[in-house]
N, C-alpha and C positions, 0 to 999 in steps of 0.2 A: 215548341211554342215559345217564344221569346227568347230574350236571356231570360225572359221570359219563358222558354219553352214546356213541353210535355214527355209521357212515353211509360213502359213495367212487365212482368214475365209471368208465368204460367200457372198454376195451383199454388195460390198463396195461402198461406197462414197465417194466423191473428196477429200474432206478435211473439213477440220475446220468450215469456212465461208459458206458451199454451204448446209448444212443441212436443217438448220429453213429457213422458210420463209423468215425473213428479216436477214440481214447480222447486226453483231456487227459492231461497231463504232471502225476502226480501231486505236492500239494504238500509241502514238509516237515513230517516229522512233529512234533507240539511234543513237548518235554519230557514227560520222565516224569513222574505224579503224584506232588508235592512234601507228603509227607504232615506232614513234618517242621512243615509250617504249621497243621495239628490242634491245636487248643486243648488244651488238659492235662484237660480236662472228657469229651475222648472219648478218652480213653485205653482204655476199657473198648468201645470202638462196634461191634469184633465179638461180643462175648459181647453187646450189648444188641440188635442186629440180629436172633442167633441167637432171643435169648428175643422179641422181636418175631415171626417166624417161628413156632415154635412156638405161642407163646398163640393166635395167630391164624390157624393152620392153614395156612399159604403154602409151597408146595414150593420156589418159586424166587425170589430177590429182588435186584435190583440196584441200585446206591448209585452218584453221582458230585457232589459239590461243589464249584465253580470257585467261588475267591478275588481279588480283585484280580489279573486278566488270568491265573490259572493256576490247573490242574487239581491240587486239592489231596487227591483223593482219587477212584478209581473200582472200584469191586468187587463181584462176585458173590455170593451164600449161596445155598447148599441144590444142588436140582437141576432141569433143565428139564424134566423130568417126573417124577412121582412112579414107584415102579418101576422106575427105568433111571439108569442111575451118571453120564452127562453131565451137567458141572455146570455153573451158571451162572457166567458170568465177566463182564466189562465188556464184552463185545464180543458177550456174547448178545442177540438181538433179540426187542423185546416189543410189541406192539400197545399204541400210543398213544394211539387213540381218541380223546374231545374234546381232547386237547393238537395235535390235527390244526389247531385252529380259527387258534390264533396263527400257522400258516405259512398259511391261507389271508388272512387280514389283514394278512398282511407282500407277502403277495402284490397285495392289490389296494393298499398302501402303495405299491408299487415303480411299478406302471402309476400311480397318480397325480404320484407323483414323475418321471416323463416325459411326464405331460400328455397319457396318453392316456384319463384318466377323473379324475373330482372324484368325492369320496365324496359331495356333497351332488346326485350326479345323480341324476333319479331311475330307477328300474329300468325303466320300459318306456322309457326314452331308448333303454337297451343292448337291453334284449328286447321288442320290441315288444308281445309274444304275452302276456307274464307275467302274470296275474289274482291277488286275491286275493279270496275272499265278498264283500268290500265296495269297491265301487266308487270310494268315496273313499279307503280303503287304498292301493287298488291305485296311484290316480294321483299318492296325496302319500309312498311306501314311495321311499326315500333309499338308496342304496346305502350310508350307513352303516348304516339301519336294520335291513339283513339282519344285522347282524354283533352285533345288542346288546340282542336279547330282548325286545323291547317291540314288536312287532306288532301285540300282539290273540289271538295265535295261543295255546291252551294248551296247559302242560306235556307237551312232548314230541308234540304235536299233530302229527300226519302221520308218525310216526313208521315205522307198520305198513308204510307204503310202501314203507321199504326195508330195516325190521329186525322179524324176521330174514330175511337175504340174497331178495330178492326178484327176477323177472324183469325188472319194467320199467329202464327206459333213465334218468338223470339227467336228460334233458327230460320224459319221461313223467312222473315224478314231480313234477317242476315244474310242468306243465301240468295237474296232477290238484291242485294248490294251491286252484286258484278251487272247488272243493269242501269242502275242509278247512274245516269250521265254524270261527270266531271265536267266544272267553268273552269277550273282555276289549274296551278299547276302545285304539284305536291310543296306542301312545306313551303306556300311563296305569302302565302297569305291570311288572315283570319277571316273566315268565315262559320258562326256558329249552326251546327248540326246537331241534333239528339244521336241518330241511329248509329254512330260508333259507339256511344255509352250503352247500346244494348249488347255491341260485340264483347265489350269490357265484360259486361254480366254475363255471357257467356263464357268468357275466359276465368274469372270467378269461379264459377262452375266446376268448370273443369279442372283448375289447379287446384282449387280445394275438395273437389268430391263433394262437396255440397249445393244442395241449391242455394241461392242468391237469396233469397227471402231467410232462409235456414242462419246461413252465413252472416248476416247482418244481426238476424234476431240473438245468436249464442255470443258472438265476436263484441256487439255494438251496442245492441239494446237489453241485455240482460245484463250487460256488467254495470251499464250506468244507470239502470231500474229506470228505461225508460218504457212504460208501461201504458203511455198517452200516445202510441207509436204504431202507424199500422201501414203493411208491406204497400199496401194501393187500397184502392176504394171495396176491389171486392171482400176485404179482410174488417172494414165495420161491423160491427154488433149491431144489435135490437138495442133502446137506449143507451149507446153509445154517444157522450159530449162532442155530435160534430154540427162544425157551422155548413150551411149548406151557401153554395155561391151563386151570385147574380149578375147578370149579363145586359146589358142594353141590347135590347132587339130593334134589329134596324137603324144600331147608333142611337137607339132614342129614348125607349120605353124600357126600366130597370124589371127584370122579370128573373125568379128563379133560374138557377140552368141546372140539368137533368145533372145525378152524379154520374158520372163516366169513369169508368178503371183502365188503367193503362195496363194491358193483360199481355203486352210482350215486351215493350223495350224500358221495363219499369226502373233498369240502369240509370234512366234519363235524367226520370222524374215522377215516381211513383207513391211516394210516399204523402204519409196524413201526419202529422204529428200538432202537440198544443206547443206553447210556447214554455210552458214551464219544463216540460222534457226539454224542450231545446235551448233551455239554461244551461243544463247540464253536457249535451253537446259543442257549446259555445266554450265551456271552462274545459272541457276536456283538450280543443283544440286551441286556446291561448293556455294551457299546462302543458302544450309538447306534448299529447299524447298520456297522460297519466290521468284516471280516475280520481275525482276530488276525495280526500280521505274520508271524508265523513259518509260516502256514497259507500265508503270498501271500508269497515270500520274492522282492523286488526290484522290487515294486510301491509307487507311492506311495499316498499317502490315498485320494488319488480313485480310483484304480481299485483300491480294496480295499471302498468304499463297497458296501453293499448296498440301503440304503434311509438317507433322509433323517434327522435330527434331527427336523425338522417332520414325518414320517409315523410317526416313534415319539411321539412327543408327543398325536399324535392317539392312535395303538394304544393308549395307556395313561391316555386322559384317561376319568373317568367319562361315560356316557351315560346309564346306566339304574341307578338305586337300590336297592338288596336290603335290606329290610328285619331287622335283626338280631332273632335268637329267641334265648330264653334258653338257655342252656346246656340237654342235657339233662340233665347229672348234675352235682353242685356240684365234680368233681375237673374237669371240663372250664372249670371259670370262669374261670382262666388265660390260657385261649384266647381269650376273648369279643375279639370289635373293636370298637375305637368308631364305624368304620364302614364299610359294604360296596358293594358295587355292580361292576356289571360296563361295562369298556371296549371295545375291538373283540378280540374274541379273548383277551383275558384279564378274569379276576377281580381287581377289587384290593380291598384291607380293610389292616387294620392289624395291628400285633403288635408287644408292647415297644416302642412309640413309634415305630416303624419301619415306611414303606408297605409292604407287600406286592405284588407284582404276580405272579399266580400262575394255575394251571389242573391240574383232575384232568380223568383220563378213565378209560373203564368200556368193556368190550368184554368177550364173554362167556369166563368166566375170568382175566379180566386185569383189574388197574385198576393205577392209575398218578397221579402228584401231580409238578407242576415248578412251583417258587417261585422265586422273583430280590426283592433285597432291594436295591433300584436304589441307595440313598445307602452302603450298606456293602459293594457289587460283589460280592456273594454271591449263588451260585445253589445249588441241589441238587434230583437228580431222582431220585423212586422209583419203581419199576418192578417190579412183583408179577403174580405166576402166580396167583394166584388174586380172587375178589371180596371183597377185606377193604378198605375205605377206612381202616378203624381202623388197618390195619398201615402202610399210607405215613403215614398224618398221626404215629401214635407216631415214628416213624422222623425223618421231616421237622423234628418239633420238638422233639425231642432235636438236631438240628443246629441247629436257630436258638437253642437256648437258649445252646449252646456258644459260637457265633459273636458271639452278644450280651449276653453277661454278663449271663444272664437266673439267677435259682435254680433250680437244678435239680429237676425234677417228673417224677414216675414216673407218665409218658405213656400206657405198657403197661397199667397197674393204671386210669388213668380213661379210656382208648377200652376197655379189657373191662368195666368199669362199663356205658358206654354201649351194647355190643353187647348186653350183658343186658339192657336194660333195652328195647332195640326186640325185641329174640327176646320179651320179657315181654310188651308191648303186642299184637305179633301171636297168641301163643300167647292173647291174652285177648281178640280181636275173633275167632276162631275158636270161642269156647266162648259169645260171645255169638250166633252165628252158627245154633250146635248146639242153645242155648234157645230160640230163637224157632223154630223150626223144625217144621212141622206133619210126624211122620214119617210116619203112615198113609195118610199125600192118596196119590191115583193121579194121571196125566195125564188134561187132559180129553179128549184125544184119544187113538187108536189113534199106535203110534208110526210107521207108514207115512204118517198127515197130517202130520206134522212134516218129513218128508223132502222136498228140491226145490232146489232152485239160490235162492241168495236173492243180492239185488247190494246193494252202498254206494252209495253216489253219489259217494266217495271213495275208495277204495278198491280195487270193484270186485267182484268176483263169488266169492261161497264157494261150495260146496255140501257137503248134509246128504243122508246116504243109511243109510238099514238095512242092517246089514251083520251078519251070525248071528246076529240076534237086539237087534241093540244100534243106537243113532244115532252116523255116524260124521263129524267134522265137517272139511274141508278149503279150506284158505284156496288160493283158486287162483291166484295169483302165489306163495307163500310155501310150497316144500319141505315146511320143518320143523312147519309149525303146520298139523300132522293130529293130532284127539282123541277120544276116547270121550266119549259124555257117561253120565255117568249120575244117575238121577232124585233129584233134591234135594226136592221139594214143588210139590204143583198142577201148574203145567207153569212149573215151573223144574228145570232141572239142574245140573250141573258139567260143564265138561268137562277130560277129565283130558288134558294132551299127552302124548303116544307118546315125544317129548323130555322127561323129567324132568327134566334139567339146566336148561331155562330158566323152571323156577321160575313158572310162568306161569297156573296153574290158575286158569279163570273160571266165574262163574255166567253160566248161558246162561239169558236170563228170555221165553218167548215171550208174547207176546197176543193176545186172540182177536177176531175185530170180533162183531158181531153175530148174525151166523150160525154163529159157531163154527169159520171159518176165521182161520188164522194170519194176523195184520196183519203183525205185526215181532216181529224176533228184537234182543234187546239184550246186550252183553256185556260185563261188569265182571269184573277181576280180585279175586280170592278176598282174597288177603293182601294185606297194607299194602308189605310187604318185596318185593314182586315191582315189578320194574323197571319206571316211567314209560313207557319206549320201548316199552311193551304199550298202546296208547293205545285197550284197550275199547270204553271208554265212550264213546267220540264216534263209532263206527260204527251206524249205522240201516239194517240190513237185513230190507230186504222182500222177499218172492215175487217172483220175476219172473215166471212164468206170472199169480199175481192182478195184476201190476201191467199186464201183458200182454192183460189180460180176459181169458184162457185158464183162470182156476181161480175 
């Protein structure tokens, strides 16, 4: 879902501490956030948080920026659900979704760093089984190449496999890869994907002999007592400090969204964490890899060491080029970089002459932004209850203007610029939608021809059945994505999901062969604004009874 996106693997565990038998010895705590170190620029940064919040409809938001080795600020606004008086603090926990991807790259960093894998392996060395559509793919795909977008694979491509929350296994969905159509040509271009970062977590796996969830908790999250940390959704507790997330349904009305767990390609994007754990995350990875001392108290360098100098260097060197677009509103110009591109698990670009090395993530109701500013040892992470990217980036760069004696620009006033103006383009590919539109057509068919079990070759198997009168359409791996359709022109429809929250409304376009039976069913999302991670258009479902010679 997004850079934005979603995804997580198989019987998870709580976290860190709850594994082994006896629990580690916890370490000390650091210092209290030293606020005193705020620039005079944020003197105002809870009323600007608040008015971020507000313009942008977010119930709950959380803030933490570490400075040169120390936590200079970590705090809550608003509440973790709308409705209900629990508020958010630093210690609440929010779904972080693709910021999942940099602890999966630190992870295969760390197994390289004891020489039990080279990024430049390639993936059927570790998995024999792995396929990808092209066979030349498949054999020259680099285990850095799962981590850096450049596959072949498109946007968000295989997504459906395991968002939203699906049945198949973290292999199953990896082994349904050699289906997954290719747009593009290996290594030509960036386009962002999840479901390699699930094959990463299997290769994890396997070169370590542990599970991915195990791996992170012993490796990641016990050495830096991050104890606010949990593998995905299924690993919350009963009173557990989590903010639950909010969704506009139907673009409109702010309403809860259900929590959902990413139970296979949680590589992606799996993870829960507060923000004050992800202080400690931030300083680990502007320290090269070294546990803060005060976290490891009477440990020397080496055993505070996490990963190498040389496997942060890789994490953060460009692979893959992202093309920069122009601003879309002229108050965003500010922002522009001179240039972008993605490394393994993080985004880098520029800002005020300064690299950026950074990552959002998007989870339904939640999205989230963590930046490090590696030559000024500044990090800060925002952490939102709702789907605003516009409220962490105002947020986010309101701190870096502080930190960098940038001129100060009312951030709030050019991200609601820019939300206007995507709400304006979809409100205006909709009304182009409603002219073209022949309203009188009937189907050509009765809507009982239309009904039948139809399969992807990726995917797998939906089925379409009358139900009082109406076609009702259900994706059979996936819960939530059951819809109505109803009749748009000729034999095209809508269908509408049962979940209004995920935003997800598609034309469902059938075709007929020659005799008037259904070839394929095709399926494009309606809006522009509806999430990547709906990946439509690349499923080609047929009859299985016609393909069966049975119809």
């Amino acid at each position: 879902m997004r850079s934005i996106p979603r995804a997580a693997g198989g019987a998870v565990l709580l976290l860190c501490l709850a594994f082994a038998g006896t629990a580690p010895a916890q370490p000390a705590a650091p210092s209290a956030p030293t606020e005193s170190a705020l620039p005079a620029q944020l003197a105002d940064f809870d009323a600007y948080v608040e008015g971020v919040r507000k313009q942008f409809d977010v119930p709950g938001l959380a803030v933490a920026i570490v400075k040169d080795g120390r936590v200079v600020l970590e705090r809550g606004y608003g509440v973790r659900e709308l409705g209900k008086p629990e508020r958010v603090d630093a210690h609440t926990m929010f779904a972080i979704a693709s910021n999942t991807k940099a602890f999966t790259a630190t992870a295969l960093g760390i197994l390289a760093d004891e020489g039990k894998l080279d990024l430049e392996d390639r993936v059927i060395d570790h998995l024999p089984w792995f396929r990808m559509a092209d066979p030349y793919v498949t054999h020259e795909m680099r285990l850095r190449d799962l981590l850096a977008h450049r596959s072949g694979l498109g946007l968000g491509a295989g997504d459906l496999l395991y968002w939203p929350t699906t049945d198949y296994s973290t292999e199953e969905v990896a082994r349904r890869l050699r289906n997954v159509p290719l747009s593009g040509s290996f290594r030509d271009r960036y386009a962002y994907d999840n479901i390699l970062y699930g094959v990463a977590q299997l290769v994890i796996e396997k070169a370590s002999g542990q599970r991915y969830a195990d791996f992170l908790a012993t490796r990641i999250f016990a050495p830096l007592g991050m104890s606010e940390t949990r593998f995905n959704a299924d690993a919350l507790a009963p009173g557990d400090n989590v903010a639950t997330g909010h969704a506009k349904a139907d673009f409109k009305d702010l309403v809860p969204a259900p929590r959902m767990s990413w139970a296979n390609v949680s590589g992606a994007g799996g993870l829960y964490a507060s923000v004050h754990d992800l202080t400690r995350w931030m300083r680990l990875q502007l320290d090269g890899g070294l546990i803060p001392s005060e976290l490891a108290p009477g440990k020397d360098e080496a055993a505070r060491r996490v990963f190498s100098a040389k496997a942060q260097q890789a994490m953060w060197t460009m692979l893959t080029p992202i093309p920069i677009r122009p601003a879309s509103v002229p108050e965003l110009e500010p922002a522009q970089p001179n240039f972008a591109g993605y490394a393994q698990g993080w985004q880098l670009s520029d800002y005020q002459g300064r690299k950026l090395v950074w990552h959002t993530g998007g989870w339904p109701g939640m999205v989230s932004r963590l930046t490090l500013v590696p030559d000024r040892k500044l990090g800060v992470v925002v952490l939102t209850s709702a789907e605003s990217g516009a409220a962490f980036n105002a947020v986010t760069l309101r701190v870096l203007d502080a930190f960098l004696d940038a001129p100060r620009h009312d951030w709030t006033a050019a991200y609601a610029a820019a939300t206007a103006k995507t709400q304006g383009k979809a409100d205006e590919s909709w009304k182009k939608h409603l002219a073209a539109r022949a309203k009188h057509t009937k189907p050509s068919l009765p809507l009982a021809a239309y009904a039948g079990t139809y399969r992807d070759p990726w995917y797998g198997e939906v089925a379409l059945a009358q139900e009082n009168g109406k076609l009702v359409l259900r994706f059979g791996h996936t819960r939530e994505l059951v819809g109505t359709l109803e009749h748009w022109q000729h034999d095209s429809f809508i269908v509408r999901w049962h979940e209004r929250w995920l935003n997800a409304d598609a034309f469902a376009d059938f075709s007929l062969d020659h005799d008037g039976k259904v070839r394929e069913l095709r399926l494009n999302a309606i809006s522009p604004m509806t999430d990547f991670s709906f990946d439509f258009q690349d499923l080609r479902l047929t009859p299985v009874a016609e393909a069966a010679g049975a119809r």
